[in-house]
C-alpha positions, -999 to +999 in steps of 0.1 A: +000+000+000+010+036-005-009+062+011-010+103+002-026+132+015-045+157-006-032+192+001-048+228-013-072+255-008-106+255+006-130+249-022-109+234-048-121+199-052-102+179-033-127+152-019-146+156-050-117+142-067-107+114-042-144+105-042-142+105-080-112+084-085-121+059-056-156+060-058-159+064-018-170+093+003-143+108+021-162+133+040-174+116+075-200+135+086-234+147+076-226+179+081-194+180+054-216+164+029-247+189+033-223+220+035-198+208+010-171+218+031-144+190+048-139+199+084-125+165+095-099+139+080-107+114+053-096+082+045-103+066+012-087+043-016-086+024-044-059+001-068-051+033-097-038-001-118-041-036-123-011-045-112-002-015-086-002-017-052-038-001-032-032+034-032-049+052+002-056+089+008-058+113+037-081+138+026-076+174+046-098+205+050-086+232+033-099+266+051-079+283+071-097+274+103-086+240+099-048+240+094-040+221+128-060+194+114-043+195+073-012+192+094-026+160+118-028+145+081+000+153+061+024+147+093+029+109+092+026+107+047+050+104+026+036+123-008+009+145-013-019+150-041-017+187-047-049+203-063-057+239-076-086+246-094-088+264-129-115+286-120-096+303-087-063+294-095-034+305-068-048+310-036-039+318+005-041+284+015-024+271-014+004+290-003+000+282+037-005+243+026+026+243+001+047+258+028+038+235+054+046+204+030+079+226+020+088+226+059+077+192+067+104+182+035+079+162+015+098+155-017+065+138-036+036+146-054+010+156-081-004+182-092-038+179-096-057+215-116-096+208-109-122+220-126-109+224-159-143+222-177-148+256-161-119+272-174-083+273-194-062+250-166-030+263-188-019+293-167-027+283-137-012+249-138+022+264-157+020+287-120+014+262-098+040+243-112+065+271-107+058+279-072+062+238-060+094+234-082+106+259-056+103+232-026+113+204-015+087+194-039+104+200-067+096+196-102+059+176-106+039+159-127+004+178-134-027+169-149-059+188-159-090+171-145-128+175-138-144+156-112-177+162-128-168+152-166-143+131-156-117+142-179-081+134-171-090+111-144-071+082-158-043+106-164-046+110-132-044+074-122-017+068-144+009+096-128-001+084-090+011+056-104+042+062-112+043+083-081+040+051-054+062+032-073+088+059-073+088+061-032+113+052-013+108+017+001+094+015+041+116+001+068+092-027+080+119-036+108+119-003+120+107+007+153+069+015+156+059+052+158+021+050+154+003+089+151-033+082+158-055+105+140-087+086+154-099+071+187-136+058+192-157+024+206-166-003+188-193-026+208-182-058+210-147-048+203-135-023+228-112+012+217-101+015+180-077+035+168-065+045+132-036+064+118-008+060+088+018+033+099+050+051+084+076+027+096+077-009+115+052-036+116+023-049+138+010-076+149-019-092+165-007-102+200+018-067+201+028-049+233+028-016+225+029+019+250+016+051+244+039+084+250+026+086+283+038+050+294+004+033+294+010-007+281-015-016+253-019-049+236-032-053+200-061-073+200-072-070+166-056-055+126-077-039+099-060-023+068-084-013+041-111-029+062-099-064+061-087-087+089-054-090+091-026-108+112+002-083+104+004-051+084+034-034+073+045-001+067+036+022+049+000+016+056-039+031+068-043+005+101-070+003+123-062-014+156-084-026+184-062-022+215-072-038+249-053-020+281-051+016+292-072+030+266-086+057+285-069+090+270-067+079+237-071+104+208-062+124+181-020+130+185-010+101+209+013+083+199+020+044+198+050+030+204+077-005+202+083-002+240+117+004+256+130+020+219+120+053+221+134+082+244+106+106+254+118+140+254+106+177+267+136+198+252+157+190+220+183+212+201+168+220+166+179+238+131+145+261+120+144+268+079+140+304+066+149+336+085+169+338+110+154+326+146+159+356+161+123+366+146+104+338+159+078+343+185+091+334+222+057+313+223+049+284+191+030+253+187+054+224+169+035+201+147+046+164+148+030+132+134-005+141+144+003+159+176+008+198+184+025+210+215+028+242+228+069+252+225+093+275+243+117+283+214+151+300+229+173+313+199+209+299+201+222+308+167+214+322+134+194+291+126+193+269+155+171+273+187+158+252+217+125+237+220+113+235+255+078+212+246+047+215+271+046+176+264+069+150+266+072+136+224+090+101+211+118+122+192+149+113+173+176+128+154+165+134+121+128+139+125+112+171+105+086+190+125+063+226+117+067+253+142+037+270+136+014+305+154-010+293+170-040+312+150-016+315+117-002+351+103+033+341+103+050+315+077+051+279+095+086+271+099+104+237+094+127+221+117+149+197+120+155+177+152+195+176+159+200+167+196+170+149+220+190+146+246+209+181+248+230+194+278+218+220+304+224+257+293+234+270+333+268+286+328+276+319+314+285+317+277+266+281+273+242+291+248+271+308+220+288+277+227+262+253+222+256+271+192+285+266+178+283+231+187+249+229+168+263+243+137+286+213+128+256+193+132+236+183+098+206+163+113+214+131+100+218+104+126+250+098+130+264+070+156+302+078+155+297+115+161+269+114+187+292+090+208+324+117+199+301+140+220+286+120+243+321+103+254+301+074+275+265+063+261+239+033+270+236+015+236+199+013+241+195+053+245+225+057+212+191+036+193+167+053+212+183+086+196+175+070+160+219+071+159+231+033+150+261+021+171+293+024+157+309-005+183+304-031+202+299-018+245+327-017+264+309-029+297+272-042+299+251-022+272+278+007+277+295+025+246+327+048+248+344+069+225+376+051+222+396+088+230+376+089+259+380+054+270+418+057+266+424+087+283+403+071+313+425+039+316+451+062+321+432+082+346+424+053+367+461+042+365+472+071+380+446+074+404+453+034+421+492+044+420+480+078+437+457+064+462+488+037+472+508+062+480+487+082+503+475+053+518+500+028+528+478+009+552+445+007+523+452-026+507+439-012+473+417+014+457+378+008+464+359+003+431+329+028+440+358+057+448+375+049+414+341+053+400+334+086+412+369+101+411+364+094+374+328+106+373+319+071+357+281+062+355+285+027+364+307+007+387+312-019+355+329+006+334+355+004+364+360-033+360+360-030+323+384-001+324+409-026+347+405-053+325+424-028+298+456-017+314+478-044+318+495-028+356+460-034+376+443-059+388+410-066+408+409-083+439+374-084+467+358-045+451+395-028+454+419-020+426+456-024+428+485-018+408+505-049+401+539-032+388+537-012+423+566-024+452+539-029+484+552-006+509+560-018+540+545-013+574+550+017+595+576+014+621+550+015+649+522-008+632+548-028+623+557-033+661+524-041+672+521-069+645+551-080+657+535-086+695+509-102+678+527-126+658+551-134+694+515-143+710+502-166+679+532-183+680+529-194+712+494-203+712+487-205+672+449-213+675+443-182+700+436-154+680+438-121+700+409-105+715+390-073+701+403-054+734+444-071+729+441-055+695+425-022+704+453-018+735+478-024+703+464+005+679+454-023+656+424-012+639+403-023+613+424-007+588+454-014+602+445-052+601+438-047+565+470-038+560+493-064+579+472-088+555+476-072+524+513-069+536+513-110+541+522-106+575+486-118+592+459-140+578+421-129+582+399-156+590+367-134+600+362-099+605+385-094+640+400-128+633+439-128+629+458-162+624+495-163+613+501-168+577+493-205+569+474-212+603+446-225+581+471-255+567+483-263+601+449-266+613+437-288+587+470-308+595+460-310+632+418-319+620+439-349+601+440-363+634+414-367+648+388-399+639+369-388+612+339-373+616+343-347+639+322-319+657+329-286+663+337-294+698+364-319+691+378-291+669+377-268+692+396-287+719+420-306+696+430-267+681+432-255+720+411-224+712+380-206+717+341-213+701+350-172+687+378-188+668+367-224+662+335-214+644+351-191+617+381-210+614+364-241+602+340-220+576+373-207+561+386-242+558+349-252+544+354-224+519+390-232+513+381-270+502+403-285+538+375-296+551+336-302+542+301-312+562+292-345+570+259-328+585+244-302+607+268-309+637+299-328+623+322-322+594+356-343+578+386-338+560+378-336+524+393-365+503+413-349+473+444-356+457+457-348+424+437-346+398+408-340+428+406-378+431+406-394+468+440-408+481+442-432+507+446-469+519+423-495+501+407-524+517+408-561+506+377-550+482+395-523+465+371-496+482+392-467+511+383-473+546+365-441+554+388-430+580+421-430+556+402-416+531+387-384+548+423-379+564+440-371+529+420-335+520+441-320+551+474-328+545+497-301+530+489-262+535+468-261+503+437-279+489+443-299+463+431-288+427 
């Protein structure tokens, strides 16, 4: 399917020729068909050909009272069927209509000159021509018609056409960005929507959200009032949605969730004169939605949009900044930035707007991560930017200047933090991550992964080419007294108040074991280095099974020290439980197979074989 909208003056014939070359009445109401006037959208179509895909049109009211709703219509098509009539020829809302379609960037059409069984259609379509070939428009194909004689009509037919084969072709994997220009109650059927599917497709069974964050589900497809499973863009849908319906109407939006950032302030480039002229108050015209602006001028052509609403933008997007009651020209913009940075400092805005002048509103992946330095891939899409890499962490991006330059950082800053702090045994990750202003703690373990002198170890961050500095000379003496009562009573660690009266503290622990000169069994549990292999000798012992009990008093120490002592051999693989109250030597060898004495079957008496996991000061691997 390819779908147009009509465009031109009040008067001129438009739904007199749609219903002519469709044969179906575009205007709804009773009241549009007893005054002769469109007030409200139309949708109507037809096959122009044999062998030509259905061809659907929006048709729009033309008086001047109605542009918000010609601009609801035109806002999500592609191409337009332009129509002057002979009789009138040129006229105001020609021109406002031609320059809405010039600022929207519409680049297709026909020209359509009406009535010409009422008068010569040669001048006025030789003018009409000339003023579109000044658009984006561009040079078009015209026809003379008459919707009452029928003259020209297949003429007609024949250059739409051409037309919808010479569009571009839709992205049906794109992300859906639904502009409803209907919303009403079917009984029996719940809440129906309609509106021009630009991009994407849907499908029965769909979640969808609106731009307010209600969830929808898509119950039901029509396209050209058939049933359908799936339609693809670009098409007329109507969809029967089952959720959060309640709002629903003419300019919300429908959206693939989790793809689309929703945005109040975006960074734009405004066509024509310079922005310096525009009104401090606008309404900007998107899809089929128009929200009241607050345009700030940044440079000759650029300017910020501060939107009363929150819209589903992206880089690229064309939009109408338009007075609310008309007068002045309706401006096109073009969306460069949805994500732009706050304006607080003195001299932000020139600079921004310099910023905004290398910009040419073309997604553009590489750049937007350039500026951005550190990005969530999902937001770089959400921007409508593809990614130029692979993330660096999780679903982070990062300029690879930028990423650089922060190894180095973070180098400097472990090396930095060593030196100041000779009894920290490394660099927490959550300080690196804010000394480097990093979003996420990953990037720091991603960033340590890259520079070959660092290494991780328990949420800290050490330098591996660093010489560990020794111990003070007075924590070094009290270690010492430590280490003269352990090795007297090896098992009997020191109590909380021995190691207070010693100006060991928590920290200073820390740093007698990343010196090697204690062992930490449990927080306030010091042991000398390799305590853990001598106890597991000492467990060897004893008949297997044992209980915590027979630990204790084969160790000679405390229920304090007993209790953690045996969950660090546990998680050191020197021991392992039997059951709630007893546990035994774990049977490993090399190769982690069982060593010990074998019966006359060939099977290890259990005793042997439970003694063998605790000999040596390591676990086997």
């Amino acid at each position: 399917m390819r779908v147009l909208a009509t465009a031109g003056h009040v008067d001129h014939g438009k739904s007199a020729l749609v219903r002519a070359l469709t044969g179906m009445e575009p205007d709804r109401y009773e009241e549009e068909r007893r005054r002769g006037l469109t007030l409200d959208l139309g949708f109507v179509w037809t096959a122009t050909a044999p062998d030509a895909e259905p061809l659907a049109f929006v048709d729009v009211p033309g008086h001047e009272r109605f542009v918000a709703t010609m601009l609801a219509g035109v806002g999500p098509v592609p191409a337009v069927l332009f129509v002057v009539a002979a009789d009138q020829g040129w006229q105001p809302q020609s021109e406002e209509h031609l320059a809405i379609l010039d600022a929207l960037g519409v680049r297709h059409a026909v020209l359509a000159v009406t009535r010409s069984d009422l008068a010569d259609p040669g001048p006025v379509r030789a003018d009409a021509v000339r003023r579109l070939a000044a658009t984006s428009l561009g040079t078009v194909p015209s026809v003379a018609v008459s919707a009452v004689t029928g003259a020209g009509l297949d003429e007609l037919r024949a250059a739409l056409t051409r037309l919808a084969r010479r569009l571009p072709a839709p992205d049906t994997d794109a992300d859906v960005r639904l502009w409803l220009d209907r919303a009403f109650t079917v009984r029996g059927h719940g809440t129906v929507v309609t509106g021009t599917l630009g991009t994407g497709t849907l499908r029965v069974g769909d979640r969808l959200v609106t731009g307010d964050g209600a969830a929808l589900r898509v119950r039901g497809l029509q396209s050209l009032h058939e049933d359908r499973t799936e339609v693809g863009a670009v098409a007329r849908v109507a969809v029967n949605v089952h959720g959060a319906a309640d709002g629903l109407r003419r300019g919300t939006v429908l959206l693939t969730p989790d793809r689309w950032l929703l945005t109040d302030v975006a960074d734009v480039r405004v066509a024509g004169e310079p922005v310096t002229g525009l009104p401090r108050s606008l309404t900007l015209h998107l899809g089929t939605a128009a929200v009241p602006v607050t345009v700030r001028p940044l440079g000759e052509d650029t300017a910020r949009l501060t939107l009363h609403r929150a819209l589903p933008l992206r880089i690229g997007d064309r939009a109408v900044l338009r007075e609310p009651g008309g007068g002045r020209t309706p401006r096109g913009i073009t969306v460069l930035d949805v994500a732009p940075p706050r304006l607080a400092r003195r001299g932000a805005g020139r600079a921004r707007a310099a910023e905004l002048a290398g910009m040419t509103g073309r997604p553009d992946g590489a750049a937007e991560l350039r500026r951005r330095k550190l990005i969530r891939r999902t937001d770089l899409l959400a921007m409508g930017a593809p990614p130029p890499a692979e993330p660096v962490a999780g679903d982070w991006l990062a300029d690879p200047a930028h990423w650089t330059a922060l190894r180095d950082r973070l180098a400097a800053e472990v090396t930095r933090h060593a030196r100041a702090n000779p009894l920290e045994p490394g660099l927490p990750d959550e300080a690196a991550r804010r000394l480097l202003g990093l979003p996420d703690r990953t990037l720091v373990t991603a960033l340590a992964r890259t520079a070959p002198r660092l290494h991780g170890r328990e949420g800290r961050l050490y330098d591996a080419t660093a010489q560990r500095p020794g111990l003070p000379p007075p924590l070094r003496s009290a270690v010492d007294t430590v280490r003269r009562d352990l090795a007297r009573t090896p098992f009997r660690a020191p109590e909380a108040d021995r190691l207070t009266g010693l100006g060991l503290t928590r920290k200073a622990l820390a740093a007698a074991v990343a010196a090697g000169a204690l062992l930490r069994i449990a927080d306030g549990i010091v042991l000398l280095p390799g305590a853990d292999a001598d106890a597991a000798a000492v467990l060897r012992a004893l008949p297997q099974p044992f209980t915590l009990s027979e630990a204790r008093r084969a160790l000679d120490t405390t229920r304090r020290v007993a209790v953690p002592l045996l969950e660090h051999l546990d998680a050191q693989g020197y021991t392992e439980r039997v059951d709630a109250q007893r546990r035994r030597c774990r049977t490993r060898g090399r190769n982690g197979e069982g060593e010990g004495e074998r019966g006359p079957s060939g099977t290890r008496s259990a005793q042997s074989a439970a003694g063998a996991g605790c000999r040596g000061r390591s676990p086997a691997n």
